[in-house]
TIMARTOR-984761 format. One record per residue: residue in one letter; x, y, z of N, C-alpha, C, CB in turn. Coordinates in steps of 0.1 Angstrom, whole numbers, plus 5000, padded with zeros to 4 digits. Glycine has a CB too. Example, Ala and Ser with C-alpha at 12.3 -4.5 7.8 and 13.67 -1.06 7.14 Angstrom:
A513249435078512349555078513249675078511349555090 S512849785071513749895071512950005079514149945057 
//
This chain:
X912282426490910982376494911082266505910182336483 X911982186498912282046513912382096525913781956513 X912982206527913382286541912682306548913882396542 X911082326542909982356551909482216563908582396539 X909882076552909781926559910581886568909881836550 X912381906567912881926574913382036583913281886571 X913682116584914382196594913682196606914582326590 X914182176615914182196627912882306636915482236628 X913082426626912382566630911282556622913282716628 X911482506606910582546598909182416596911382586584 X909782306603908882206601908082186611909482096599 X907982196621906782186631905382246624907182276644 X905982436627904582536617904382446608904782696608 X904882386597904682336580903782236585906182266569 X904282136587903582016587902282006593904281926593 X902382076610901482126621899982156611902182296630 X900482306604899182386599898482266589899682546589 X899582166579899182136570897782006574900382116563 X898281926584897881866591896181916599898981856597 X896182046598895582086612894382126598896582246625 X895082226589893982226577893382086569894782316564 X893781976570893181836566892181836573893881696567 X892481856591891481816593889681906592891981786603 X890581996594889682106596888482146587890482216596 X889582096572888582116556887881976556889782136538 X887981846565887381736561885681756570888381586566 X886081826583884681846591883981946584884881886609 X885082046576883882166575883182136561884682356576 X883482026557882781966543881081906545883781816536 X881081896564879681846568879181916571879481776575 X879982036576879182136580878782236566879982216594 X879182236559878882356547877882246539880582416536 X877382126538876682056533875282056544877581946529 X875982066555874082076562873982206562873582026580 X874382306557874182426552873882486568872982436539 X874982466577875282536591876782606591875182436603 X877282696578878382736577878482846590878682786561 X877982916600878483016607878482916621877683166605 X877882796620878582696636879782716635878582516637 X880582726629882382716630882782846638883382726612 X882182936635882483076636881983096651881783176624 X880683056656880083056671881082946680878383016671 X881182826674881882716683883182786683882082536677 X884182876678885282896678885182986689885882916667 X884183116685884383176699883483206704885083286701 X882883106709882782996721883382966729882682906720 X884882856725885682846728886782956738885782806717 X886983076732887483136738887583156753887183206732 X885983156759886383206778886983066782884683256791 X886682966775887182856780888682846779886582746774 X889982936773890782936768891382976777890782976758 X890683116779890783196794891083146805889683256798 X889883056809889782986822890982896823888582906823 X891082806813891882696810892982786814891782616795 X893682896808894882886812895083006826895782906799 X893583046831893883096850893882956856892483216859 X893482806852893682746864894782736863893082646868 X895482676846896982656844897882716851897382686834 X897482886858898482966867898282926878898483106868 X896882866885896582846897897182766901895582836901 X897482646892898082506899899382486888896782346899 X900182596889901482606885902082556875901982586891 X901382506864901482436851902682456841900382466843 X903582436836904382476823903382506817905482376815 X903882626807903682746798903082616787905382856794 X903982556781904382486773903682326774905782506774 X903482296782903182146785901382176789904282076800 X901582176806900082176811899082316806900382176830 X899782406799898882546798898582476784899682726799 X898782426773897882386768896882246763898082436764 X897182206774895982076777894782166788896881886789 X895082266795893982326803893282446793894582406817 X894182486787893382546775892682496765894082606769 X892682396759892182296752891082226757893182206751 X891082196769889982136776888982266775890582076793 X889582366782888282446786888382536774888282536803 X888482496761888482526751886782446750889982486742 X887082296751886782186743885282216750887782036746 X885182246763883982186775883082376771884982126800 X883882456765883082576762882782536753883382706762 X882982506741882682476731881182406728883782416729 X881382276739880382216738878882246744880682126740 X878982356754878382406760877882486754878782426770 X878782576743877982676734877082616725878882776726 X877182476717876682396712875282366715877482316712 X875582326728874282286737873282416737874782246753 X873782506742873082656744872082696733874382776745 X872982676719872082706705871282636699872682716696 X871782496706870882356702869482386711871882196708 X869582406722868282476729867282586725868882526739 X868282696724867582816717867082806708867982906715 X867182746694866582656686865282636685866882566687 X866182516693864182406694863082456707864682156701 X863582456721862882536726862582666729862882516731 X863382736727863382846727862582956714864582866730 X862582816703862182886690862382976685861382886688 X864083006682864983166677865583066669866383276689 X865083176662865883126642867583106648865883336624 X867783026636869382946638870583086638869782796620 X870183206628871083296628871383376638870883366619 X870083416643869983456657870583366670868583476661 X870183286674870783216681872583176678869883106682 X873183156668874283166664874783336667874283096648 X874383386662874683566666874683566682873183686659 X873683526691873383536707874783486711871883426715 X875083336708875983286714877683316713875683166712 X877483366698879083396693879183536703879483436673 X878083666703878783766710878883736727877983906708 X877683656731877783616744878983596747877283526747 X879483496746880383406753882283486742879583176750 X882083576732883283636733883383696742883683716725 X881883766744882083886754882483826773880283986754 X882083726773882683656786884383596784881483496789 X884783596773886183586772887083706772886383536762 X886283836768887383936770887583966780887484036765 X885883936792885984016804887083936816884384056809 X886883746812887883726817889283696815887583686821 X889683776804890683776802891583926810890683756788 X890284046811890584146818891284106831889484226821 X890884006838890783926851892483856851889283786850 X892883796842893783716839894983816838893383626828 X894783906832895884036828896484066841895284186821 X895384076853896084186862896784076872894884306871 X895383916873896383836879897683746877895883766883 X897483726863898783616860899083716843897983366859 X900183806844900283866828900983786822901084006824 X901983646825902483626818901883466809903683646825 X900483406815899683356813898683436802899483316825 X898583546803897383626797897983636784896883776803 X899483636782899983676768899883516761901783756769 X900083416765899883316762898583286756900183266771 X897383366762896083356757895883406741895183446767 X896883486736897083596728897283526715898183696733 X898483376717898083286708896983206704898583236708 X896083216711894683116706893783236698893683026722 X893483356701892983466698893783466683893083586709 X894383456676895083546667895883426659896183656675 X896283306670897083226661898483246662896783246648 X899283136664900783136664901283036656901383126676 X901383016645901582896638903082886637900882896625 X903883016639905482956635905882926649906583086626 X905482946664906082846671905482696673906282896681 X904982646669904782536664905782406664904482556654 X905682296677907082226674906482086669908082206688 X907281956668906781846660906081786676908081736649 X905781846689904681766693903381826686904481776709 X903081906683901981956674901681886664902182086669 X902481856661902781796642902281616649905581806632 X902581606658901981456669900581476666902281456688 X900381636674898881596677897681656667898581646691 X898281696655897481716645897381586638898081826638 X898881536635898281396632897581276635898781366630 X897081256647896481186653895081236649896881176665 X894781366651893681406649893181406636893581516654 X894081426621893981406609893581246609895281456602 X894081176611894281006611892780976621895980946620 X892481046628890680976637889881036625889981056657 X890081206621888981226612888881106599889181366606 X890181106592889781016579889280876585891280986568 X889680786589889280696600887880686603889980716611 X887280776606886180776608885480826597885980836619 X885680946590884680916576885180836568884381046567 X885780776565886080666557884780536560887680616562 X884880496575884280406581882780426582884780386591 X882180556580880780586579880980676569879980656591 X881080676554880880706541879580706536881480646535 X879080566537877780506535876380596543877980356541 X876380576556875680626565875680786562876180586578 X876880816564876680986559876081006548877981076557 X876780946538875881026525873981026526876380926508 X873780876536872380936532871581016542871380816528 X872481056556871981136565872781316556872681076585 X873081256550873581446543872281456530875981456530 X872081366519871581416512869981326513872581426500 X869781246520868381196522867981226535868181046519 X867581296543867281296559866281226561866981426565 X865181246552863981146556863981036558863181136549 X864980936548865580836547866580766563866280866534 X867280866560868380856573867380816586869281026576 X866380926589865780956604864380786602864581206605 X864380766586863480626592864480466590861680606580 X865480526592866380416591866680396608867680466581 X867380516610868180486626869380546620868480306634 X869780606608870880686608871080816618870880726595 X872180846623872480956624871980986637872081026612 X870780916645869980906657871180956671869380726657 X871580846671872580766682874080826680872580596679 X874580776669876180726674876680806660876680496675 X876080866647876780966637876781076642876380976624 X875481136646875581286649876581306658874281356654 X876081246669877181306682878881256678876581226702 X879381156671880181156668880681266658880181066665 X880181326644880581466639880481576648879781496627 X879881576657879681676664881281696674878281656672 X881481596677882881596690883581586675883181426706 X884081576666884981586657885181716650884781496648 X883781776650884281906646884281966658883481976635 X884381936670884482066679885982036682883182076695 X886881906684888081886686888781936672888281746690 X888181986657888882016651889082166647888681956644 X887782206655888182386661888782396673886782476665 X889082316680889482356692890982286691888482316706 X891482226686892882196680893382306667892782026673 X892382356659892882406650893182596657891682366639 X892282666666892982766671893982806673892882776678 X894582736678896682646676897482766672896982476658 X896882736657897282756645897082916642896682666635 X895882896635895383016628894483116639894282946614 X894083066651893483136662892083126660893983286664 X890783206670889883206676888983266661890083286690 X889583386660888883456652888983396635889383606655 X889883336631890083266615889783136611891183266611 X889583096626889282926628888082896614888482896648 X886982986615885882946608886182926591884683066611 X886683076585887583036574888282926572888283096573 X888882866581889682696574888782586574891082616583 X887682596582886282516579885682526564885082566588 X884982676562884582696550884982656536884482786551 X886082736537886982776527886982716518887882796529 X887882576520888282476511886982396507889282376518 X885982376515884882326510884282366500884082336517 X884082526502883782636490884482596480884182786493 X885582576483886182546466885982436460887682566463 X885882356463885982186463884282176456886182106484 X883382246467882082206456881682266444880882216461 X882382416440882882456424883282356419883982556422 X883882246423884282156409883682036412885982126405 X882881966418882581846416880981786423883781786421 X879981686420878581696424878981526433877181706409 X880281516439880081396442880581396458880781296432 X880281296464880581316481881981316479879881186494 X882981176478883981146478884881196470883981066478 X884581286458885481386457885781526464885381416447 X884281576467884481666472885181656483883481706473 X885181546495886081526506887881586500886081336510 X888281516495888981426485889581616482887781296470 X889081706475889481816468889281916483888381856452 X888781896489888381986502890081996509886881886513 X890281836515891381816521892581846513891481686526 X892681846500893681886491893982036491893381856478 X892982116490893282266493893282316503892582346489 X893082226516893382246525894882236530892682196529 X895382146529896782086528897782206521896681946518 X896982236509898082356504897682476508898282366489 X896582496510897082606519897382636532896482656519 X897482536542898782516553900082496547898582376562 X900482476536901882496530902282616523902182406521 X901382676517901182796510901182936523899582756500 X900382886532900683056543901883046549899583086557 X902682876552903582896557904682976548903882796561 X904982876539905982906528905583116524905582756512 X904583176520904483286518904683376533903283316511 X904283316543904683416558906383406563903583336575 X907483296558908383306558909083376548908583226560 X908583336539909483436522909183556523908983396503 X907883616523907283716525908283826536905983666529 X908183746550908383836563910683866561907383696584 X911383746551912283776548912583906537912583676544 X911383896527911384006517911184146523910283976507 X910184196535909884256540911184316546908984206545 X911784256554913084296560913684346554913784206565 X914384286539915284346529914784436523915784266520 X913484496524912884626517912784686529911384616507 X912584676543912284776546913184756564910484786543 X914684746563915584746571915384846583916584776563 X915384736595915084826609914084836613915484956609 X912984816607911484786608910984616613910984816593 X910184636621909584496624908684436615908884496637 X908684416607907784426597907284276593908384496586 X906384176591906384046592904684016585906683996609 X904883926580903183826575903183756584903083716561 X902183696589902183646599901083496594901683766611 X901483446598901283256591899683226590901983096605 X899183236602897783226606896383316594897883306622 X897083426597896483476585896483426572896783576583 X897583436570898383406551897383236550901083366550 X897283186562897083046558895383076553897482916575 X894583116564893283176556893283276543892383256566 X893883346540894083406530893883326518895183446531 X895183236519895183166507894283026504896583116507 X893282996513892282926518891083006506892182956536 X890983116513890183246504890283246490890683386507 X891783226490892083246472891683146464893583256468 X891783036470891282906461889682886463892182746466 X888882946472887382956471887183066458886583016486 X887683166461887683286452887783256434888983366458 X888883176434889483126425888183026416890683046433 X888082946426887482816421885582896416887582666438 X885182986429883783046422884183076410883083176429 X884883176407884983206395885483166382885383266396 X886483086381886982986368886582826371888982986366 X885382786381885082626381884582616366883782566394 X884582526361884182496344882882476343884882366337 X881982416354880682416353880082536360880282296358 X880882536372879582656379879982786382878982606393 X881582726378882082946376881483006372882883016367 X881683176379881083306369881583286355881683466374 X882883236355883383286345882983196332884883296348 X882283096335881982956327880583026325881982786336 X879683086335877983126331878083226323876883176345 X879183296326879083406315879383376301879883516318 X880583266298880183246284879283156283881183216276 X878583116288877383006283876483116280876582896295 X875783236286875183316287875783386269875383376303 X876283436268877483526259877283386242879983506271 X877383296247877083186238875783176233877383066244 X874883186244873783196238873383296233872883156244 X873483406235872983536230873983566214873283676244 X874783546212875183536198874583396189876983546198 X874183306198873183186185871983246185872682976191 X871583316194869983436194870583496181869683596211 X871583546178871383666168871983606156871983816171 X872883466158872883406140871583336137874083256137 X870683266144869083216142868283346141868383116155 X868783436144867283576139868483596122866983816157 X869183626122869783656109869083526099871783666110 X869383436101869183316094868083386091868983186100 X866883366101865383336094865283486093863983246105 X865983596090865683746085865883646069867083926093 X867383616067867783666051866583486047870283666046 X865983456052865283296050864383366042864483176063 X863283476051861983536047861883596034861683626056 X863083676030863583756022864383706009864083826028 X864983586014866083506005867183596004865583475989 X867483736004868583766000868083946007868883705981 X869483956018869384096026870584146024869084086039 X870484286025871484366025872484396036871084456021 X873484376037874184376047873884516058875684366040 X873684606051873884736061872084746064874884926051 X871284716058870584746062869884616074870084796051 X870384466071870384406082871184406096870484336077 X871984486093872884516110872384606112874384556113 X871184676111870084816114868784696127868984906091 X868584556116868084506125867884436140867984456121 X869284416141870284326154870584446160871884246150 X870384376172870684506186872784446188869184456209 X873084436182874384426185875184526179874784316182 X876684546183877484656178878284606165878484706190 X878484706159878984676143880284576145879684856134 X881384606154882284496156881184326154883084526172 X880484286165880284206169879284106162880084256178 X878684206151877984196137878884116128877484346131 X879884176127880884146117881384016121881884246116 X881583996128881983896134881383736134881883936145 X879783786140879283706138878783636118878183756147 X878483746110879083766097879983666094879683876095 X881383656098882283566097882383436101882983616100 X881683436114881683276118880283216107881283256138 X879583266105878383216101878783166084876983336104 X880383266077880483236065880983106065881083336058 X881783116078882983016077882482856081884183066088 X881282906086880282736091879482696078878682756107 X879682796066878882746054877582796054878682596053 X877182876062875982906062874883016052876082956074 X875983096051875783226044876583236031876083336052 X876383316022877083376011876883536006876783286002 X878283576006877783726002878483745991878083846012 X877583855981878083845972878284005969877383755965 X878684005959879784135952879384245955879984145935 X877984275958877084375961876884395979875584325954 X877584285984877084315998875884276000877084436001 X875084155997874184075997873983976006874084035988 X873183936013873683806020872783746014873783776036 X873083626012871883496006872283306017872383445980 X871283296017871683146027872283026017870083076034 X873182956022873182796012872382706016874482716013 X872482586010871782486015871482466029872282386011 X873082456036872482436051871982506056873182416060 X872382656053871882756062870382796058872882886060 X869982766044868182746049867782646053867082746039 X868082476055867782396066867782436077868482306067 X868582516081868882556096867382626097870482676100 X867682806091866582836087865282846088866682816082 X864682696084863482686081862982586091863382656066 X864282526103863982466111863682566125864982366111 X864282696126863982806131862182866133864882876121 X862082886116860882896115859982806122860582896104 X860082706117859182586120858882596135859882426116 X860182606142859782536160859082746163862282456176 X858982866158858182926157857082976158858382936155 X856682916145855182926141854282806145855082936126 X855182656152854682596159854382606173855082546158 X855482646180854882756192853682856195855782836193 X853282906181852483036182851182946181852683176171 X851282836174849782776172849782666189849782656153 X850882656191850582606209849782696215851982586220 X850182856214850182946223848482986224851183056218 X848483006210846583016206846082896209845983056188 X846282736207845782696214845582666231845782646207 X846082736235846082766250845182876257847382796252 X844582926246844183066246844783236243843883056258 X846183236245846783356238846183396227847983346235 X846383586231845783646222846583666211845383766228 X845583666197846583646183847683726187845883696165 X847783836187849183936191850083976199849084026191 X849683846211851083836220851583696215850883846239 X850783606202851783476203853483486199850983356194 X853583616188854483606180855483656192854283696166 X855783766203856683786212856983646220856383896221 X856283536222856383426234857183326222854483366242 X856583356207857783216202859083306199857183106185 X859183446198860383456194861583426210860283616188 X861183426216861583416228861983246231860283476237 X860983166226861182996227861782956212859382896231 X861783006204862282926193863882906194861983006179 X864782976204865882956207866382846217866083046209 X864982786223865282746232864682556229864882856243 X863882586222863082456218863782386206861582486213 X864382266214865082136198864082096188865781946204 X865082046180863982006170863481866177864581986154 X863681796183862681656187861481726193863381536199 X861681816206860281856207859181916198860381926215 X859781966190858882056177858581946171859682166167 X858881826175858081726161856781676175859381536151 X857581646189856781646195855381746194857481646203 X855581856198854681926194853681976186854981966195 X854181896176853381906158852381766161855081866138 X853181666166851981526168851081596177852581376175 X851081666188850081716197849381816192850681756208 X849781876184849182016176848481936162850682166170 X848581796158847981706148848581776133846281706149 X849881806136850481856123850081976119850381766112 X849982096121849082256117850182246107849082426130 X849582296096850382356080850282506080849382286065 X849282596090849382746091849382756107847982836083 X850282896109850082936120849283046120851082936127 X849183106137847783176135847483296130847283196145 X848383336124848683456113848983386100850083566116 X848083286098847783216083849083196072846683316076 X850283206082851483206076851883036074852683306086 X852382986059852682866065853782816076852882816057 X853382696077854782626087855482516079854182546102 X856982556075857282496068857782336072858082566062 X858282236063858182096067859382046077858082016056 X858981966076860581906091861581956083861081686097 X861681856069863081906066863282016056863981796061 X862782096055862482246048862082246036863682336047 
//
């Protein structure tokens, strides 16, 4: 693994991407929070005819490949960029075209002015036009440590600068009203994030190219706000998955494109960095939607899964409460659940003390389990006497509390009994038994 830090060949790409993804995941944490995630995707190609241009003047006025071709690319990376910016910022407000549309106008526009002058570039300068081929697509493994220079500089102004407006941002991100009667964000924040994220798409092309640029904006952000509701972590976890995954596409586009070779001898066969680096960008959004601990799928579904098995130990309860004592087979006739899942629940409910069965296949409740029980009932038949007094008809109250008795604690149900002046029957003249059963 050290080899990726040092070597000569392998450290430029490593460091370069890793660097280039800090920055990239720290701007696109402002942009995915003003909820303008497809700017990245239009400013990038955007960017493109400018890439073009930048490197026909680079042929015109005889530039190194290597040196002057990309500071002219960069520039007329930088000055399309901002021009596409401007363009949408217009269509917008005066032009009054929804933000998706106008993002849609400008991204095909101005590709489509990049391929046509790149047609232009092919026939006059080819060996300039192939050069263009890295910003489109991404070249991350020739990558030398001037890159690894100028990524870091550019990593080091972003933190630098949100560090130094932390304050100000958070309340132009999550209070605007606040911000706009303050003087936030007016003057000297906006247009500052604005030249930060367009120098961190138009440095980041580099790397991962024209078309994936938007992915290393998103991505990490995506994953970063699966796990946390706070500004300065989310920075904080954004730049972290960013970081690895500029180490993660390198490290898999070299091991990978070696493995490739030794399986498949005589073939050109390769991963290629730029990609792998969004890829794995992807995987940790991917990742994080689904196993975050609060807002994962994988977390809603057992909360969801949780609640619907306490739905069916509180209807068992207050079934064997009503009755005092039910028969096993003929109470799993009641429950819409499957005989495994019956049983089951059966077991947890013996093992919490709840229930007792006896030699016959009986279920009878214990102490706790008619406390529980009868606290069941209660927040029930108190509901149904809310419901009638609201006006509900006697015979839809009983579907509206079976529905809320799972969901209503016991503090509100006492609440509710002081507002209801204590009812001793509900409206099917059934009693309502006492707080504590």
């Amino acid at each position: 693994m050290f080899d990726y830090f040092t070597d000569p060949i392998l450290r430029g790409p490593t460091l370069g991407c890793m660097l280039m993804c800090l920055s990239a995941s720290l701007m696109g944490v402002v942009v995915f929070l003003k909820k303008r995630s497809l700017l990245g995707e239009a400013l990038s190609h955007a960017a493109y005819p400018g890439v073009v241009i930048g490197m026909g003047l680079s042929a015109c006025f005889g530039a190194a490949l290597e040196g002057g071709s990309l500071l002219f690319a960069l520039a007329g990376a930088l000055l399309f960029s901002a021009f596409g910016f401007k363009a949408i910022d217009w269509m917008e407000k005066k032009g009054r075209v929804s933000p998706d549309a106008a993002l849609c106008f400008m991204l095909a526009s101005f590709f489509g002015l990049g391929v046509l002058s790149l047609s232009w570039l092919q026939g006059a300068y080819p060996v300039f036009a192939r050069q263009v081929q890295l910003y489109l697509y991404g070249q991350a493994a020739t990558m030398t440590d001037l890159h690894i220079a100028v990524y870091g500089a550019l990593s080091l102004l972003v933190l630098g600068f949100l560090a130094s407006v932390y304050r100000p941002l958070q309340a132009a991100l999550f209070d605007p009203p606040f911000a706009r009667a303050a003087g936030i964000g007016s003057r000297f924040l906006s247009p500052a994030l604005f030249f930060l994220l367009l120098l961190s798409i138009i440095v980041g092309i580099r790397s991962v190219g024209v078309i994936l640029m938007s992915g290393m904006l998103i991505a990490p952000a995506v994953a970063a706000r699966q796990l946390t509701n706070r500004l300065g972590t989310l920075f904080f976890l954004a730049g972290l998955f960013g970081v690895a995954s500029g180490f993660l596409g390198n490290w898999a586009s070299a091991e990978g494109s070696d493995a490739l070779a030794m399986l498949f001898p005589g073939r050109r066969l390769s991963l290629p960095t730029g990609p792998m680096i969004v890829l794995f960008g992807s995987l940790f959004a991917l990742l994080s939607l689904l196993f975050a601990p609060k807002r994962g799928v994988a977390a809603r579904m057992f909360r969801i899964l949780k609640f619907r098995l306490r739905c069916v130990e509180e209807n068992i309860l207050k079934a064997v409460w009503k009755r005092e004592s039910f028969p096993i087979g003929e109470l799993q006739k009641t429950q819409h659940v499957s005989l495994p899942v019956f049983f089951w629940i059966l077991f947890r409910m013996r093992g919490e003390g709840w229930i007792s069965v006896s030699s016959g296949r009986v279920l009878t409740l214990t102490a706790d389990g008619k406390r529980r029980a009868s606290r069941i009932v209660r927040l029930h038949r108190l509901w149904e006497v809310y419901l009638s007094e609201l006006g509900w008809p006697e015979d839809r109250v009983h579907q509206g509390a079976e529905e809320m008795e799972h969901i209503l604690t016991a503090e509100f149900g006492e609440r509710l009994s002081v507002q209801l002046s204590n009812p001793l029957l509900d409206p099917h003249a059934q009693p309502i038994p006492e707080k504590h059963g």
